[in-house]
N, C-alpha and C positions, 0 to 999 in steps of 0.2 A: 193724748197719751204717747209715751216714746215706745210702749211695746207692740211689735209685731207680731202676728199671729199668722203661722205658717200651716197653710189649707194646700194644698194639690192636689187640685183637679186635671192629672193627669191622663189625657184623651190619648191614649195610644194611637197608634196610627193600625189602620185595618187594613188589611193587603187583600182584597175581595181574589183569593186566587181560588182554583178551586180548591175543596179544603175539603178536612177532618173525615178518618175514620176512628172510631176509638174499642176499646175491648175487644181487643180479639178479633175485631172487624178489619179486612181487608181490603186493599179494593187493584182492579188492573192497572199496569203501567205499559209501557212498553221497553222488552228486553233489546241488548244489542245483538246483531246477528255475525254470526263469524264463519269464517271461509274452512271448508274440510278438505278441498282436496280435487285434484284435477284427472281428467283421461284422455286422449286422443287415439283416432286410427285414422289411416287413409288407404284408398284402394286407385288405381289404374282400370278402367276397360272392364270395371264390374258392376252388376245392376245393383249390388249390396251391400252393405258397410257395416261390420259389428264392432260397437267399441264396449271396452271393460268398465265396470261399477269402479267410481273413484272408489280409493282405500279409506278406508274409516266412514263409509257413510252408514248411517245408524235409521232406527223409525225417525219419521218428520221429516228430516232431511229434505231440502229442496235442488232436486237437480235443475239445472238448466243445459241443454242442449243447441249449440248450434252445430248444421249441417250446409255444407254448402258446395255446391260445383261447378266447375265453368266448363261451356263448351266452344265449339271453334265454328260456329256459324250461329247465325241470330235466333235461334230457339233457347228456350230455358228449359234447362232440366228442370224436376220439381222432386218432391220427398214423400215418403209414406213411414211412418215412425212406426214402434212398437204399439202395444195396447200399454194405455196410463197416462201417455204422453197427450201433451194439451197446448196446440198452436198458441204462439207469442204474437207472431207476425212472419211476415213474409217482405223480402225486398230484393229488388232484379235491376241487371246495367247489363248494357248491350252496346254493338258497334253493329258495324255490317260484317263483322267478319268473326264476333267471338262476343257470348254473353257471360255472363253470371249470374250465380242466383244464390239464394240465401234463408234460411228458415230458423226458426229457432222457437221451441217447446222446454215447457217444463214438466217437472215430474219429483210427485211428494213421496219420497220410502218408506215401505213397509216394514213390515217384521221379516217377508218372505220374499226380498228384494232379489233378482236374479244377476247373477255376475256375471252378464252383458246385457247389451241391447244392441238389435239389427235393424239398419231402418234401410228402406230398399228406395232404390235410387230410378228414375224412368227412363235412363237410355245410358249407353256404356258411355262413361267419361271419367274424367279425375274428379275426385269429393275425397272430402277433409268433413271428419265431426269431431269435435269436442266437449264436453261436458264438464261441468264445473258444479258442485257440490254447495252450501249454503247451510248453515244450523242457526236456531233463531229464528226461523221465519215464519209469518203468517199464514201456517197450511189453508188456510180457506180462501184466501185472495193471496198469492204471494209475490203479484206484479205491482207496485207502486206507480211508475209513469213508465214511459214507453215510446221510441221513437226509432227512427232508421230512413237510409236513401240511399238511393245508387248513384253514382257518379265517375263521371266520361273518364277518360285517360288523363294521367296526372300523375306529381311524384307524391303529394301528400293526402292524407282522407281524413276525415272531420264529420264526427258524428253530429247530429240534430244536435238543438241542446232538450235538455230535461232539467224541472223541476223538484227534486227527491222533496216529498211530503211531511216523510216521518227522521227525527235524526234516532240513529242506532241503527238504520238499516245498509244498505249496500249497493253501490255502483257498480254495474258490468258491462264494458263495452265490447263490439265484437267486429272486426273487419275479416274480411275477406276478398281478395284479389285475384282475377285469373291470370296470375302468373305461378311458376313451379319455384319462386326464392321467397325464403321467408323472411319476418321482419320485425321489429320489437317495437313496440309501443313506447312512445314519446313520454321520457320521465316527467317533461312538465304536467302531463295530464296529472300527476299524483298515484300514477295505475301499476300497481302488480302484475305480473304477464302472468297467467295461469296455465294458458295454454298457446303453444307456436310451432305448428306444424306447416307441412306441404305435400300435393301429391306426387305420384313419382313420374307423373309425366314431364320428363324432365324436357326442356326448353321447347315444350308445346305449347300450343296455343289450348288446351284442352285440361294442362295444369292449371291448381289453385291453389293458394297459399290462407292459411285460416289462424287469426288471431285472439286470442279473449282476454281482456286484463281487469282486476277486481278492485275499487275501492272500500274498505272498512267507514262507517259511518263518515258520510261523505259531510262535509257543510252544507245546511240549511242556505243557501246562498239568495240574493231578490231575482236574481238573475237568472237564467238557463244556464247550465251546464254542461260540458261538452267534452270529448276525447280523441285524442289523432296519433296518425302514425306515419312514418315515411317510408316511402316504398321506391322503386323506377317506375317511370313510366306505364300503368298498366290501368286496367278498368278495376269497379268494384263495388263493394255494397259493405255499408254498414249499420249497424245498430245498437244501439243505449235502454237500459233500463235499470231502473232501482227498485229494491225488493223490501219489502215491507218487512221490520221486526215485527215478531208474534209478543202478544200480552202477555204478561208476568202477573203474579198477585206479589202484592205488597203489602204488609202488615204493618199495625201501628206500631213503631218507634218507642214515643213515649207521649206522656201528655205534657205541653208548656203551656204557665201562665206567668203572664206579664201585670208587672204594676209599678208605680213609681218609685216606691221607696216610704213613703209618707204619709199618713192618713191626718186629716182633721176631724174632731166631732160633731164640727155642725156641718160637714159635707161630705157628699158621697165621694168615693176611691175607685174607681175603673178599675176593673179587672178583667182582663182578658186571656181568655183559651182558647189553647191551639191544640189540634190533633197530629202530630209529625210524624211522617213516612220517615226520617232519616234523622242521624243523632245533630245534626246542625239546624234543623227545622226550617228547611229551605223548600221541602217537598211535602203538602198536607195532606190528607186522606180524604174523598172525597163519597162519604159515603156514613149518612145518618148513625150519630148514635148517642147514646144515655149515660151521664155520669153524675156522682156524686162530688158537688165542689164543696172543701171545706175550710173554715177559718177558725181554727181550735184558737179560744180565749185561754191568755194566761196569767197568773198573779190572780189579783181579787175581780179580775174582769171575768163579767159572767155573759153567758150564751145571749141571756135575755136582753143584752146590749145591742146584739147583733145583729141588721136587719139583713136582707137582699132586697133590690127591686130591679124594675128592667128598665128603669131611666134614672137620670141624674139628678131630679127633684124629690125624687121619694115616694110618688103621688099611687104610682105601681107597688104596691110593696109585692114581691112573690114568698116570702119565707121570714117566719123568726129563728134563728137558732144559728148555729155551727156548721148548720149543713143547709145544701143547696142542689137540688135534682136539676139537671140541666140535661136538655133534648137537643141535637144541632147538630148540623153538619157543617163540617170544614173549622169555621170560627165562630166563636159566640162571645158575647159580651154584658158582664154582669154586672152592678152597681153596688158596693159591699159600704152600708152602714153602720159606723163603731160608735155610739151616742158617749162612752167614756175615754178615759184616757186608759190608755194600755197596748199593750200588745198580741197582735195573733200570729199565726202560724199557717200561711195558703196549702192548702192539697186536693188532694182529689185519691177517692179511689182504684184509680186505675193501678195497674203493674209499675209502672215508671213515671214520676213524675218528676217536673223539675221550675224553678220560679226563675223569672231574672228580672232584675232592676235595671234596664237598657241592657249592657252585656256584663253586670256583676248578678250571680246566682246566690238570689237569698230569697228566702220563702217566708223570711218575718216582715211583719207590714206595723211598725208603731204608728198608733194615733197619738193627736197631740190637740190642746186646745188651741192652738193658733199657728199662724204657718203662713208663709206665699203664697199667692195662686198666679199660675203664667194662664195669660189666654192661650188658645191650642195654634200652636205658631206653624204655619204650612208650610210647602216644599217650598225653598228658595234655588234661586238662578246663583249660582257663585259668579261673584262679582261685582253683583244686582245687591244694592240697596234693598229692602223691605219694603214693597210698596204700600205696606198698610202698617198700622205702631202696633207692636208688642205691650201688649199691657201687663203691667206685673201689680198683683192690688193684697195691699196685710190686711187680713182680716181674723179675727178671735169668736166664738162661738160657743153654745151652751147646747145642751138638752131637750126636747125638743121637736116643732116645725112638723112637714111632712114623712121628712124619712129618719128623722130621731134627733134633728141640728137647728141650729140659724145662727148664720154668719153676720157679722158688723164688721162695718173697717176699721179702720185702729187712728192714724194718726195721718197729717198732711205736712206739707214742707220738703225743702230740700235733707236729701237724709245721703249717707255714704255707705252703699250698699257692694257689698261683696259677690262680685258676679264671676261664674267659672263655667269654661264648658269641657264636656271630655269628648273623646271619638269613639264612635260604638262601633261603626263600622265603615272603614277601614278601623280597627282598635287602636290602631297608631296614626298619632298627629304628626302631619306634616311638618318637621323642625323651621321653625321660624314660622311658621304661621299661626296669625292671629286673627283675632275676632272684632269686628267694627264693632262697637255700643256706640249709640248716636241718642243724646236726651232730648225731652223736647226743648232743650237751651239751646239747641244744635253743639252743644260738645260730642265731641269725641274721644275714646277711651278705647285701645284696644288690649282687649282680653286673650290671656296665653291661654291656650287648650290645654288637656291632661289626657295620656291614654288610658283607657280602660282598663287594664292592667294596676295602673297604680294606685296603692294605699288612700290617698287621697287628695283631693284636687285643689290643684294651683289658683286662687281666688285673687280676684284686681277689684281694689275698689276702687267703684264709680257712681259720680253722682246724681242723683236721680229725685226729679219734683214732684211729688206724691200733691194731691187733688183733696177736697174736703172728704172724698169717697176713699180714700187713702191706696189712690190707685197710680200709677207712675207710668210715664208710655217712653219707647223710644225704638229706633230702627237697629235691624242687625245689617250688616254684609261680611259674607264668608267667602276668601275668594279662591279658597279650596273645594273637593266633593268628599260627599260622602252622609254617612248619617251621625247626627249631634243629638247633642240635650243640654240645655242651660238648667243650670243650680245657682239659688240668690241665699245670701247666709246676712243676714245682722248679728255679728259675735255680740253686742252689747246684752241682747236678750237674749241668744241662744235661739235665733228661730233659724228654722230652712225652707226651702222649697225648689222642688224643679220641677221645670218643662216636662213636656213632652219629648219622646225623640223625632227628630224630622231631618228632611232629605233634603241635602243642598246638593243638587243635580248640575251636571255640566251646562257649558253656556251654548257649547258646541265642539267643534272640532275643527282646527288649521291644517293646511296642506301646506310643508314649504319642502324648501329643497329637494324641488323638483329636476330629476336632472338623469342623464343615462347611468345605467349600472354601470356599463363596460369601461365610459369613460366623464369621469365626473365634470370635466373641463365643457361638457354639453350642457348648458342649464334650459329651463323651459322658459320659452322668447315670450309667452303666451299670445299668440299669435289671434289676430279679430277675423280674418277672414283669409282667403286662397293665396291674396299676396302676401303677405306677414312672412315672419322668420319661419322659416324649418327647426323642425326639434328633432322627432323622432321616427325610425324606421321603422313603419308596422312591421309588429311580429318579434319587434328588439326590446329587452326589459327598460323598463326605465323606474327611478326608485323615488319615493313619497316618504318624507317624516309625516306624521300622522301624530297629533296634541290633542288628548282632551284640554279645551281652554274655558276657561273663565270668561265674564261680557268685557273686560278689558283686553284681552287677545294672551293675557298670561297664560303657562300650562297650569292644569290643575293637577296637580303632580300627587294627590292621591290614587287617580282613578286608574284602575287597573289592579289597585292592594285590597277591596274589597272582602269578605269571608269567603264568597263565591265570587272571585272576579270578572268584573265585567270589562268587555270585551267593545270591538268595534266590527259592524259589517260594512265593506266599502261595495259602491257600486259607480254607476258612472252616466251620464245622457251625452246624446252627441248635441255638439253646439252649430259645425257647420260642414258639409254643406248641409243647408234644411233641406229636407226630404230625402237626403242620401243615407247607405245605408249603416246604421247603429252598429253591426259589428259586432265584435266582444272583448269584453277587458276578460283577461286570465291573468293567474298569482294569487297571490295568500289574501284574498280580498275579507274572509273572514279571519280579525285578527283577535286572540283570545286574550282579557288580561292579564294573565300570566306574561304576556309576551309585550308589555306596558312597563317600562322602566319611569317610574316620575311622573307617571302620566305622559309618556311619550315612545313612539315605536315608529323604526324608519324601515317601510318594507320593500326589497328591495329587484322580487320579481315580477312587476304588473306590466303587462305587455298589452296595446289592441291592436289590434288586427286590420285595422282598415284605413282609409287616406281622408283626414277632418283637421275639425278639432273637437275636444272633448271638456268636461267636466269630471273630476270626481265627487262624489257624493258620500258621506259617511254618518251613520246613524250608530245606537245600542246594538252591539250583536244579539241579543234576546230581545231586543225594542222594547225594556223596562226595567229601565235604571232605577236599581232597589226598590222596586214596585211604583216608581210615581210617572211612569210612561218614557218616551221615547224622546231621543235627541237627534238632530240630524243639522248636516250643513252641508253647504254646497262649493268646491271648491271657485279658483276663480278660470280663466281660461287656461287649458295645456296643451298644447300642439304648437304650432302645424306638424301632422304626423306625414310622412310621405313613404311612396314603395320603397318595399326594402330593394327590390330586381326587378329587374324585366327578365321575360323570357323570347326571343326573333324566332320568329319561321318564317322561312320565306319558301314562296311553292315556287316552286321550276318553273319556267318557262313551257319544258319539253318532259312531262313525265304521261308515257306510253302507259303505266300502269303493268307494265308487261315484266315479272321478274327478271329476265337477261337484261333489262336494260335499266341505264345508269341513269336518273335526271339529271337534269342540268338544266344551264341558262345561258342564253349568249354574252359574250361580253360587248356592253351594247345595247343591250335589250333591256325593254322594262321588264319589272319581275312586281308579284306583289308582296308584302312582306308586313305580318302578322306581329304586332309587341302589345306586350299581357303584360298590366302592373301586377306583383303578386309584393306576396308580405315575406316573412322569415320564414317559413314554411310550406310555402309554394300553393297559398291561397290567392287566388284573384281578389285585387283591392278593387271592389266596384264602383267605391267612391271618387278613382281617376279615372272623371269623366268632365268632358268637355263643356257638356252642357249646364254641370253644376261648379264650374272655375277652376277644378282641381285640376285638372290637367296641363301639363307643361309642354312649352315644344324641345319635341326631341329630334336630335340628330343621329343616323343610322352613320356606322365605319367599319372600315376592316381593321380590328381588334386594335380601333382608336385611334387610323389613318383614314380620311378620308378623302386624300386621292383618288382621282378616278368615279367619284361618285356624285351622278347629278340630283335632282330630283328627291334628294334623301332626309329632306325634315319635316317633320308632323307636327304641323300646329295648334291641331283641331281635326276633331272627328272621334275622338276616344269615347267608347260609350259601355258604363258598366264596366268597363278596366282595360279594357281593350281598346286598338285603334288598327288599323289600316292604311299603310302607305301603299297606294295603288301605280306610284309611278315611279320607283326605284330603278337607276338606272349606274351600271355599273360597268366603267371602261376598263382594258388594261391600259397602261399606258404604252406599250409595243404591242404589234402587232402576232410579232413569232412567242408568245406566249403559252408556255406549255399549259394544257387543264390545272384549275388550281382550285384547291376551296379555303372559300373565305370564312372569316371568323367575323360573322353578323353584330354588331355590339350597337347596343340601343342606350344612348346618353343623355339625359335630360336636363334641363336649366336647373333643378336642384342638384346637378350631379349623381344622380340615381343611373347605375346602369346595369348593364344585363352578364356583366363581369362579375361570375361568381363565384367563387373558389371552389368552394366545396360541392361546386353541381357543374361540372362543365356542360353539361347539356343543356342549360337555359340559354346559350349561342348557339345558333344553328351554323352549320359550317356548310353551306350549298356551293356545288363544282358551279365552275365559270369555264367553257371552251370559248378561244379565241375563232373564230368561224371565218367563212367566204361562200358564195356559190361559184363554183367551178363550171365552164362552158368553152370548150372544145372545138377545132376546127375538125370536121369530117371531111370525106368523099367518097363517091360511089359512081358503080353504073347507074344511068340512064332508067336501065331498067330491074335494077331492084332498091330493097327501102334500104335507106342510108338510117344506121344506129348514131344520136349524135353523145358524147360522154357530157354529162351533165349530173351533178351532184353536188351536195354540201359536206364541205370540207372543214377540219377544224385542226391546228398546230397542233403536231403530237410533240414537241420537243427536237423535233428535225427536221419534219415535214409538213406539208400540208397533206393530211391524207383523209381519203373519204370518212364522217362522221358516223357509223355504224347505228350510234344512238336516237340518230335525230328521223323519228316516224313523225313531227310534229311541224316542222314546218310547210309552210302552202306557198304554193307559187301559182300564178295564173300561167294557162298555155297562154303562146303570145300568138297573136294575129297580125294581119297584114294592115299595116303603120301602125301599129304596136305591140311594138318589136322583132315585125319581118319584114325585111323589104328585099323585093322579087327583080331577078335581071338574068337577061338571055330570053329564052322562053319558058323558063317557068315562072309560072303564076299561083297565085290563092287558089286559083283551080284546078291550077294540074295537082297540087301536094300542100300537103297542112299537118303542121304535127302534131304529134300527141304525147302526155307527158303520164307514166304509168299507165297507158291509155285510154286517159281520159285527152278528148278531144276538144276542150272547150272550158273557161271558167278555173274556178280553182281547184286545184287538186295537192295532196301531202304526198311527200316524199315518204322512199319506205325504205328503212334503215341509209338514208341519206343518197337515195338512187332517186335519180328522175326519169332514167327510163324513156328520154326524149326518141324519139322515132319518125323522118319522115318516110310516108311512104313512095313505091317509084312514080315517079311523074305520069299523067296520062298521055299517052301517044307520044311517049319517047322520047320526050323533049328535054333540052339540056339547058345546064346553065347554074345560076346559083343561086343562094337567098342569103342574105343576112340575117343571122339572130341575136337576140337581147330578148334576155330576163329581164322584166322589170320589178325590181327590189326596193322601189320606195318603199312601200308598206312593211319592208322590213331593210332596214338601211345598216341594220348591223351587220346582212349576210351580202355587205357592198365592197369591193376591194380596191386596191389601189393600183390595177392593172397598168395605166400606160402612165405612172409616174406623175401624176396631175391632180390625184386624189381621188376618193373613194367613187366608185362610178359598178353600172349595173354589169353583171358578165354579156358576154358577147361570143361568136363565132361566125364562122362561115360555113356553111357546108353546099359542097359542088355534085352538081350530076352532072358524068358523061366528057367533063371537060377535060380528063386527062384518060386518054385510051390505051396507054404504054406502048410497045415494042410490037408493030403487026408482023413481024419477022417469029415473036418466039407464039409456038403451040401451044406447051404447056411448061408452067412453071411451077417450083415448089420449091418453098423454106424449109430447112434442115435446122436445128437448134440442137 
């Protein structure tokens, strides 16, 4: 036989999401929550603190509260709140010399809400509270996650991260610092400032500075979350939490049923119902209920045609008639029997109904005696070949069978069959793209798309070898996304038939043009391990095109035009060093399709924080690409990331700790000196460490001369971001050297240094005095003690004058043959000196006095001693006394040997 007989057994695709409420049945969702409104107070030297009711806050209303104080010695204040109020948490940072502390409470409003609240403080200091308002929220749990830390001195602070649970809810971060300046929150975090105050202790140690900044429905991200701010130098504490939206009811929308367009008489018609929360039916209802489905027969077709069952054989019959009682939640799925030819009409009784054939709205279902049937074609990979054959089989039918039918095949041979697909969703086909048909001849044929939209579809004939069963196979590839449906037409007989609709999902996703924002001439070397090419400064943006593609690396330049666009969430794993630390990627990691041109989006803020290298990774932003699950790929390598700065410290040689006096270091002298890799934001990158490769060797300079300086490069020993240069040794090169401070700068074999513009404080600038020990010839009687001048000296610009500052240096007193030697009659035993009087061993200088003393000889005796300080142990405080080179001080000091004028009585100096 040449005639086809067109059947469609059209198997819908079922989205097991949760589903269906229907009449009047509702069921919860969860609302977004939005911000009302901010307060702040702060008090000086009081145990009390009353802040005002933000404006507009209403019942339910969720306050949150932070309170926080710093004092000036290592005790923590603490807080006593109003009655309502309900601990968050608590977090404290401390020194030796000044803490902080921090609390934060919530509180759900009443009707009879009081316009303040006073929360009393445990000891007189500065405190800062703020409150910040919330509508939407979950009043019975309204804390989602929850985190916070203290942390030492520094210019940046970086909350924990969090997880937010639910999307529609709200990020709030909150710092506080004991300092009296205040400070705004870092736009990158994405953060509104709500509130930024300070107390008035101004340039105490007992001020604090208190910040809160609010996110709107933050991203669901795979990742922790996080928020920061820059400050000076000071201690502090922070903490993070997301607040959970409260439930909504939702009511049903409308009812939709889907079907293919086509009925045969000897086989059953899928019909599927949905329960729709929203007029796109993208959201179900998820909460049991009872409808009448109907298929009003029309012309001379009668009811008594009409079966129902609950499967596709018939075998189940549930109903004769027009009408169909259906009980189900979310989606259910009917089998509709027409044993004549004709036409019906799908409904149901609910308030709104609606039919669609893929995404054309018609609620008529013609039967037909004969027709196409597609086997139920599954989700395909774009790009990917069909790994199993599309069967398409003509088959004609009578009267009849289980459920009122029985089908026969029609005809075999090659036949030229008219094949057309349209785009249901995205509705619009990709211009130029086409559809692979593959027969089993291995021809190829490809078929142009049609959009949903238009009148009627674009058909290619192609030709296809039908079986004694008069069934015909062949392979698809689509190397686009999105969802389709094949339609086959024989114009010769007038028969049709189409598929099902099904989901040709991405292959994956390409990472290219990888490269810095600021300057694009940086591309990523993608580096394998610690010696590879440098790319990027942790903490610097660097920017990613991001492709849904296809299995041949093509984009899929639908994806992203979806009904509901689908989107991408990027994440990232660290590649190297292994066991170093992960860090964080921040930026638009969650990218929506809306913000998908072609299937393609190049974003251009993603920064991490730490010294590796990394991967990115990108999946579905929902992880269910039009309901057939999740995509993911993994980029290829990107780094080597390295410090954005260093920051030097270097500790004195000589700090007394004593406020009048200045530290310093000798020129000469080793010092030790402290370099911290940090990122763009004045985080420590822990991954510049020595033991895990990253580390580089660095050269220490005076602001990138390094003249004068021995002992000043770090090869090794950096551990967790930091290193130690323990033998830094730093000459002038003259001697008459006025006190000078130098400008620290820490250089690295990547070029990384501690020269930073916009922080000059990440160079420490330590004084250098050009020094000597000064020793003096004396004399005296016989019989009393000889004073000898003995002190360390340091070039003021004119002079050598005694060093005020230096409590820090030690000298041994010297003994006899080292560095006293006795002549005349005195001896070690007539007289031995003492240096601040200490008589023996080492002793420190005090404010640069030695304080040397012999005392008078025993039994009178006269004559001299020689002295020498011995200054090996410190060879910087050695001078170049007799023109020969550096050598230890010396003197003489005489008893007795010069008795003056026995002629004069008494003498005396006039001045």
């Amino acid at each position: 036989m040449d005639i086809f007989s067109l059947i469609i057994r059209f198997k819908a695709c079922l989205y097991l999401v949760s589903i269906l409420s229907l009449f009047g049945y509702s069921v919860a969702s969860l609302a977004s929550v939005s911000y009302v409104g901010s307060a702040i107070s702060s008090t000086s030297l009081f145990t009390s603190l009353s802040v005002s009711k933000p404006t507009g806050v209403t019942t339910n209303d969720v306050l949150i509260a932070t309170i926080t104080a710093s004092r000036g010695t290592s005790s923590f204040a603490s807080f006593t709140p109003p009655a309502g109020w309900t601990l968050v948490g608590n977090q404290t940072s401390k020194t030796s010399t000044k803490s902080n502390a921090m609390s934060v409470y919530y509180r759900v409003a009443t009707a009879s809400e009081p316009s303040s609240y006073t929360f009393n403080i445990s000891s007189l200091t500065g405190a800062v509270v703020g409150i910040s308002a919330f509508r939407g929220v979950d009043t019975s749990a309204p804390i989602d996650q929850k985190n916070g830390n203290g942390q030492s001195s520094r210019r940046s602070f970086t909350t924990p991260g969090i997880k937010p649970t639910f999307s529609g809810g709200a990020l709030l971060a909150m710092f506080s610092v004991a300092s009296s300046r205040p400070w705004t929150i870092d736009v990158a975090a994405g953060m509104t400032t709500a509130v930024n105050g300070y107390s008035n202790l101004l340039a105490s140690s007992g001020g604090v500075s208190l910040a809160m900044g609010y996110k709107i429905n933050p991203a669901l991200a795979s990742t922790n979350v996080s928020a920061s701010i820059t400050t000076s130098s000071d201690i502090g504490t922070t903490y993070i939490l997301s607040l959970k939206p409260a439930a909504t009811v939702v009511a049903l929308d409308h009812i939709q049923i889907e079907h293919d367009g086509n009925g045969v008489t000897c086989a059953a018609e899928v019909i599927v119902v949905k329960a729709c929360a929203n007029s796109a039916c993208s959201t179900l209802l998820p909460t049991a209920q009872s409808i009448n489905l109907t298929a009003s027969p029309s012309g001379s077709l009668g009811s008594s045609s009409i079966k129902w069952s609950s499967d596709a054989t018939g075998t189940s019959t549930l109903a004769t008639g027009s009408t169909l009682g259906l009980s189900f939640t979310g989606s259910t799925t009917a089998y509709l029997w027409v044993t004549s030819a004709g036409t019906v009409t799908l409904g149901s009784n609910a308030t709104s109904t609606s039919c669609y054939v893929n995404s054309t709205q018609t609620c008529s279902l013609p039967f037909t005696t004969s027709g196409f049937v597609f086997s139920v074609i599954p989700t395909h990979t774009a790009g990917t070949t069909s790994s199993s054959n599309i069967t398409l089989q003509a088959i004609t039918g009578s009267g009849g069978g289980g459920g009122g039918g029985s089908c026969v095949g029609l005809s075999s041979g090659s036949k030229s069959v008219d094949l057309a697909f349209s785009c249901d969703d995205p509705s619009t086909c990709t211009s130029g793209v086409q559809l692979k048909v593959t027969n089993s001849s291995s021809t190829t044929t490809n078929v142009s798309g049609t959009n949903a939209s238009a009148g009627s579809l674009a058909y290619t004939a192609v030709p296809l070898n039908f079986n004694s069963s008069s069934q015909a196979t062949f392979t698809l590839n689509y190397p686009d996304v999105g969802k389709i449906n094949l339609s086959a037409r024989y114009s010769a007989n007038s028969i049709y038939g189409n598929s099902n609709t099904f989901v040709v999902k991405p292959a994956g996703f390409s990472f290219t043009n990888i490269k810095s924002t600021a300057n694009s001439a940086i591309t990523n070397p993608a580096a394998s391990s610690a010696s590879g090419s440098k790319f990027m400064a942790a903490g610097n943006a660097f920017s990613v095109t991001l492709s849904a593609i296809n299995s041949s690396g093509g984009v899929a330049a639908n994806f992203g035009n979806e009904a509901s666009p689908e989107g991408a969430l990027m994440d990232f794993a660290l590649v190297a060093p292994v066991g170093g630390n992960p860090g964080s990627l921040a930026g638009s990691l969650s990218v929506d399709g809306v913000d998908f041109t072609a299937g393609v989006k190049t974003v251009t803020d993603l920064s991490w924080n730490e010294v590796g290298i990394i991967n990115l990774m990108a999946s579905i932003q929902d992880g269910d690409y039009l309901g057939v699950g999740d995509v993911s790929s993994t980029s290829g390598n990107i780094g080597r990331f390295i410090p954005d700065h260093f920051s030097t410290a270097l500790t004195p040689a000589c700090d007394t700790g004593l406020v009048s006096a200045t530290p310093f270091t000798y020129s000469g002298q080793h010092a030790d000196v402290d370099i911290t890799a940090l990122d763009l934001n004045g985080n420590v990158t822990t991954n510049y460490d020595s033991s895990l490769g990253f580390a580089k060797t660095i050269t220490l300079s005076n602001a990138g001369v390094t003249t004068g300086f021995t002992l000043n490069t770090l090869a090794s020993g950096f551990a967790g971001g930091t290193g130690t240069d323990t033998d830094v040794v730093y000459t002038f090169p003259v001697v008459t050297t006025a006190p000078t401070n130098l400008t620290l700068r820490a250089l690295d074999a990547d070029g990384v240094s501690s020269n930073f513009p916009t922080d000059p404080t990440t160079e420490d600038t330590p004084l250098f005095h050009s020094g000597r020990l000064s020793l003096a010839n004396a004399s005296g009687s016989e019989l009393l003690a000889v004073n000898v001048p003995f002190e360390a000296q340091y070039w003021n610009g004119q002079a050598f004058v005694r060093d005020l500052e230096d409590s820090c240096t030690q000298v041994t007193v010297p003994t006899s043959g080292n560095g006293l030697t006795y002549y005349g009659n005195i001896t070690a035993s007539n007289t031995a000196p003492t240096i601040n009087g200490v008589s023996s061993g080492a002793v420190a200088l005090v404010a640069g006095n030695g304080n040397m003393v012999f005392p008078a000889p025993s039994n009178k005796q006269t004559g001299y001693v020689d002295v020498s300080v011995i200054a090996d142990s410190i060879p910087w405080l050695k001078f170049n006394w007799k023109g020969t080179g550096n050598i230890n001080p010396s003197a003489r000091v005489n008893f007795g040997l010069y008795s003056g004028n026995k002629l004069i009585i008494y003498q005396r100096e006039i001045y």
